[in-house]
C-alpha positions in Angstrom: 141.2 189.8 91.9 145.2 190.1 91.7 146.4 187.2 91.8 143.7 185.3 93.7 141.9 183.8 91.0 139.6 180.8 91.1 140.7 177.8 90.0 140.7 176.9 86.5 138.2 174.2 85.4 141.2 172.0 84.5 142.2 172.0 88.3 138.4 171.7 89.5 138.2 168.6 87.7 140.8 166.8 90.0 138.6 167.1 92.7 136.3 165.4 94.4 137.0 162.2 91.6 137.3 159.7 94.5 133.5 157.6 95.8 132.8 158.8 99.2 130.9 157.8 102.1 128.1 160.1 104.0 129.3 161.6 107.6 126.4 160.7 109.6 127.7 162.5 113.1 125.7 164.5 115.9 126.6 167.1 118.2 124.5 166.6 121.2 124.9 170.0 123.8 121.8 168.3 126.6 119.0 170.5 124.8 115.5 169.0 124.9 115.3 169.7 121.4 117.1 167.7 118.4 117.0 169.0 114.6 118.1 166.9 111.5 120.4 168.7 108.7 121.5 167.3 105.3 124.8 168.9 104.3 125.3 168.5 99.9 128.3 170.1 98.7 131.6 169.7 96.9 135.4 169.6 98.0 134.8 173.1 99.5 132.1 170.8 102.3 133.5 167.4 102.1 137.0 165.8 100.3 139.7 163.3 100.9 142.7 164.8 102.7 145.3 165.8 100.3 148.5 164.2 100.7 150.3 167.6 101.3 148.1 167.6 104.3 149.9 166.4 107.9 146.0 165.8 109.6 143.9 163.4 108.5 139.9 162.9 108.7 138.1 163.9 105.6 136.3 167.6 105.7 136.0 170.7 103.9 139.1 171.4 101.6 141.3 172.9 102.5 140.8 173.4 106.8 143.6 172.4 108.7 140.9 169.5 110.7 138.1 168.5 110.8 136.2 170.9 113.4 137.5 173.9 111.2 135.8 173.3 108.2 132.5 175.2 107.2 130.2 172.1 108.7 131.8 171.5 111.8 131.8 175.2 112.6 128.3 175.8 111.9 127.0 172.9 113.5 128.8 174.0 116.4 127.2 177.7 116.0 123.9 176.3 115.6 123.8 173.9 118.4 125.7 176.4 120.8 123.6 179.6 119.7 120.2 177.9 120.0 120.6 175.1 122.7 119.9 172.5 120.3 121.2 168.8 119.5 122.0 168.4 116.0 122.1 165.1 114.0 123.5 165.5 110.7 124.8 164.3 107.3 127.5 165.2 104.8 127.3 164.1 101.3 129.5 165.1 98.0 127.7 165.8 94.9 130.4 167.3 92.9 128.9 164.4 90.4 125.8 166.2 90.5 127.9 169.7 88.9 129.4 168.0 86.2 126.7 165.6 84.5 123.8 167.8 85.4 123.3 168.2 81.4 123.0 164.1 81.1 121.0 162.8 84.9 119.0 164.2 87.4 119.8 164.0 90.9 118.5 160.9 92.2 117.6 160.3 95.7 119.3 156.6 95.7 122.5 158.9 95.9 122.0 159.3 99.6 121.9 155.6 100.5 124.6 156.4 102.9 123.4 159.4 104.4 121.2 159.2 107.7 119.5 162.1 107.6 117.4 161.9 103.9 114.7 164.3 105.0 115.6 166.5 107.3 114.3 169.8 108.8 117.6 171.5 107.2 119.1 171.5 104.4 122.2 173.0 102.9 123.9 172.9 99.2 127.0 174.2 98.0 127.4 173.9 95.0 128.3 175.6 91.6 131.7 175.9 91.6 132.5 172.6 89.5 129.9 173.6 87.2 131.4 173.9 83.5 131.4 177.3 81.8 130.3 175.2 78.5 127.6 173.8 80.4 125.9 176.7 82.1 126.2 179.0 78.4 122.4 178.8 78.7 121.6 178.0 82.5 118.1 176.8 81.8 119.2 173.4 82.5 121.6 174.0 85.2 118.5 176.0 87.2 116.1 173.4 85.8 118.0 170.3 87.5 119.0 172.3 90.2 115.5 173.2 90.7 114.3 169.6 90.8 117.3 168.3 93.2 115.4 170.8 95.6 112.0 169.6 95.4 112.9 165.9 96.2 113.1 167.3 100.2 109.5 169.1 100.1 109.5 169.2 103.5 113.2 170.8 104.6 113.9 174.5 105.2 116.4 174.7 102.3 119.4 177.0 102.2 121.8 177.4 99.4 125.3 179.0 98.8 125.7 180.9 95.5 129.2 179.7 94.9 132.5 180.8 96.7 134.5 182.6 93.3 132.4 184.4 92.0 131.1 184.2 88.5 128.1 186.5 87.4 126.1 183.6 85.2 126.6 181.1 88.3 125.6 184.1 90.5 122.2 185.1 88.9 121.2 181.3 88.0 122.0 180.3 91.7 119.8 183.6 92.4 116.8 182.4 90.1 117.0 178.8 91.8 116.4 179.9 95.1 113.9 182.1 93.9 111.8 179.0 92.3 112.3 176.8 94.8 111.6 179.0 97.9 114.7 178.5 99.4 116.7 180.9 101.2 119.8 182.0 99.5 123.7 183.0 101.3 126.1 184.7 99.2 129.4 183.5 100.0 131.0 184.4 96.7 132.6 188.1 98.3 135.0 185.7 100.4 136.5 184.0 97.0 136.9 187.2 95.3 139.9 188.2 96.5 139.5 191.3 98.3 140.8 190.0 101.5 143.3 187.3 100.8 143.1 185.2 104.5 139.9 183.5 103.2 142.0 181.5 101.0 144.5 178.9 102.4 147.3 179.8 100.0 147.3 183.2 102.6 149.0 180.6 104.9 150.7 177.8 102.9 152.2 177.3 99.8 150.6 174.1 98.2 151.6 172.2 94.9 148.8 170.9 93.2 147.2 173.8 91.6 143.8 174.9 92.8 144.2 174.0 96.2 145.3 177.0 97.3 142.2 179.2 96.7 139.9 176.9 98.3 138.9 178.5 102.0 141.5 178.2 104.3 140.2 178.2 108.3 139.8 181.8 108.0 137.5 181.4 105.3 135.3 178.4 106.1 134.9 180.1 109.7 133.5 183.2 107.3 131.4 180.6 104.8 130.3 179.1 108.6 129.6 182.7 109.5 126.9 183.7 106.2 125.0 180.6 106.9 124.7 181.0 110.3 123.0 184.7 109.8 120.7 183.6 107.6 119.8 180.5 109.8 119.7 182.8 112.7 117.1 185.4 111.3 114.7 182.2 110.3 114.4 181.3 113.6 111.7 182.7 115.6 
């Protein structure tokens, strides 16, 4: 990887550290049709702006505005590509990563989020997930397994996560596996093989880790994986 490695657990943990409320939004295109989707991710999906950051509105870490980020670009694929109106949530769960080992994902955590049940959802998430707690990743797929089944009646799609790491990577694998859901492997744009996916290929920030989160270029490319695998599940 050079000298585009993921961030170190140390500089994970500042993330995603502040209570957030759901985006409940819609992106209505005059189709006769409306779908629901239920967005659950960490800072790569949904973060407070950083204060290094000149445009405001919170969205995916680190895209230069809201409409850039991973969400807002597929929305706009989905609803464009298919003629359809989309109402949709956005929800962090970086919690969810980091005290897997003690609580189970509980549905009370999406109070705020319109769209509970919907006929889409999509989770991002692994990246925040400690090495120490994923040594044995029968709990991790366990709990992950079980944060799935509470929307029984959603196509489910889920990332494995953006830098790669081969435990993450097969557990995130086995997941999808037991819980039917279809899986997008975004973790070739975090490894480093072409730079522009992370936004330290266009600015030069301070806090550590911020920098190889997904830049435009590489939310537009996360937006991109989930779309093709959305796509080919429609009929």
């Amino acid at each position: 990887m050079g000298m585009y490695e993921s961030p170190s657990e140390e500089d994970l943990a500042n993330f995603n550290n502040e209570p957030m409320e759901a985006v409940n939004d819609s992106l209505m295109v005059g189709a006769d049709s409306t779908i629901t989707c239920l967005f659950l991710g960490n800072s790569i999906t949904y973060h407070p702006v950083i204060e290094e950051e000149p445009a405001k509105g919170k969205r995916g870490l680190t895209a230069t505005s809201v409409d850039k980020d991973y969400v807002h670009v597929l929305v706009k694929m989905i609803a464009e590509g298919h003629h359809v109106n989309i109402k949709y949530s956005i929800l962090d769960i970086a919690y969810f990563e980091r005290t897997f080992t003690k609580h189970s994902f509980e549905m009370s955590k999406l109070a705020l989020a319109e769209n509970k049940q919907p006929d889409y959802l999509f989770v991002q998430i692994g990246e925040n997930v400690s090495q120490d707690d994923i040594t044995d990743s029968k709990k991790y797929e366990d709990e992950y397994t079980k944060l799935l089944s509470l929307f029984p009646n959603s196509k489910r799609i889920i990332t494995i996560p953006f830098w790669p790491q081969k435990v993450k990577e097969y557990a995130t694998t086995n997941i999808a596996i037991r819980s039917h859901s279809y899986l997008v492997d975004i973790s070739h744009l975090g490894d480093g093989t072409d730079p522009m996916n992370f936004s330290s290929s266009y600015k030069d920030y301070k806090m550590p880790g911020v920098g190889s989160h997904p830049g435009d270029y590489g939310m537009a490319n996360i937006a991109k994986c989930i779309y093709a695998t959305f796509n080919a599940m429609q009929k």
